[in-house]
N, C-alpha and C positions, 0 to 999 in steps of 0.2 A: 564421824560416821563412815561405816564400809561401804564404796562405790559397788552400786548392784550390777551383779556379772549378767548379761541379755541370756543367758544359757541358766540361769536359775529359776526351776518351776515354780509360783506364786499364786498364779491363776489357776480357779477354778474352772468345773466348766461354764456355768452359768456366765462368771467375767468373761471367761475366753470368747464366749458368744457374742455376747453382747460388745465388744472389743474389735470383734470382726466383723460383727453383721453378720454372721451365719446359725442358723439355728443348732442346737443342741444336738440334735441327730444326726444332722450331716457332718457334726465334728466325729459322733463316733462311728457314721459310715468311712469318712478319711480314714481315718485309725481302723479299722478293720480292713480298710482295702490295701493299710501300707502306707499312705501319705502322712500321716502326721503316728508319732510317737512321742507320745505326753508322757511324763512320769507319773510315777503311782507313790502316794504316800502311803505307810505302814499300813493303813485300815483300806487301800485298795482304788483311793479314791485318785479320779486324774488329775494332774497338777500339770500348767500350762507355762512354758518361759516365753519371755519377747522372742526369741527364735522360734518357738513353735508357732507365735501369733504370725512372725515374719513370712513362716512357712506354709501359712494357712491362707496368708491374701495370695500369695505365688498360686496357690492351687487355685483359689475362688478367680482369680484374674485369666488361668488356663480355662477353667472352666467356663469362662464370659466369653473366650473366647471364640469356644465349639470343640476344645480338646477332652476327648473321652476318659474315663480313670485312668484306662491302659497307659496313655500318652502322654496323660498327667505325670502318672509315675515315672516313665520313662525320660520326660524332661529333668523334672527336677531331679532323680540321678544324676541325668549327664551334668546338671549346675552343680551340683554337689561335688562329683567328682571333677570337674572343671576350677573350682575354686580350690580345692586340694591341692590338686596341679598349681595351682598360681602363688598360694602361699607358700611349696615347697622350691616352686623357682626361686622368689622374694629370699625363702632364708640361703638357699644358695648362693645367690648373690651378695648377700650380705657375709656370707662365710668367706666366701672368693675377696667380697673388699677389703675384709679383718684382717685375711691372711696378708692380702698387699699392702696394707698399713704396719703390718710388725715386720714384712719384709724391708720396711723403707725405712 
């Protein structure tokens, strides 16, 4: 059996709702404001991955917080692009040890 990639849409919305605790509308006021971007299967419908679900407690958790859409958004960018950052350090690193292992 094929190990499921967290990055593959599956959920609906109905699941995605009920998965996160948030109702149905606020997932498509997210997605209209910018916070979450679900896939669309062929007939239009939204399709949900564990990353979007991931993506959704991040917002629901800002949201608990007191943080407004604006903020919201503008957080989870910077984690976004802060994790890019961090994975492109990691394969750097790793390119820098490869090289010093065939060096040696």
């Amino acid at each position: 059996m094929a190990e499921k990639n967290s990055g593959t849409p599956v959920y609906g919305i109905a699941v995605a709702a009920q998965l996160s605790g948030v109702p149905e509308a606020s997932l498509r006021l997210f997605e209209a404001k910018g916070l979450l971007a679900p896939s669309r299967s062929e007939g239009g419908t939204r399709r949900y991955s564990d990353d979007d679900i991931e993506r959704l407690r991040r917002v629901t958790d800002l949201r608990d917080e007191g943080v407004n859409i604006a903020g919201i958004r503008r957080v989870l960018d910077l984690q976004d692009e802060n994790a890019g950052l961090r994975d492109e350090l990691a394969e750097g690193r790793a390119n820098r040890s490869g090289a010093r292992a065939d060096r040696d």
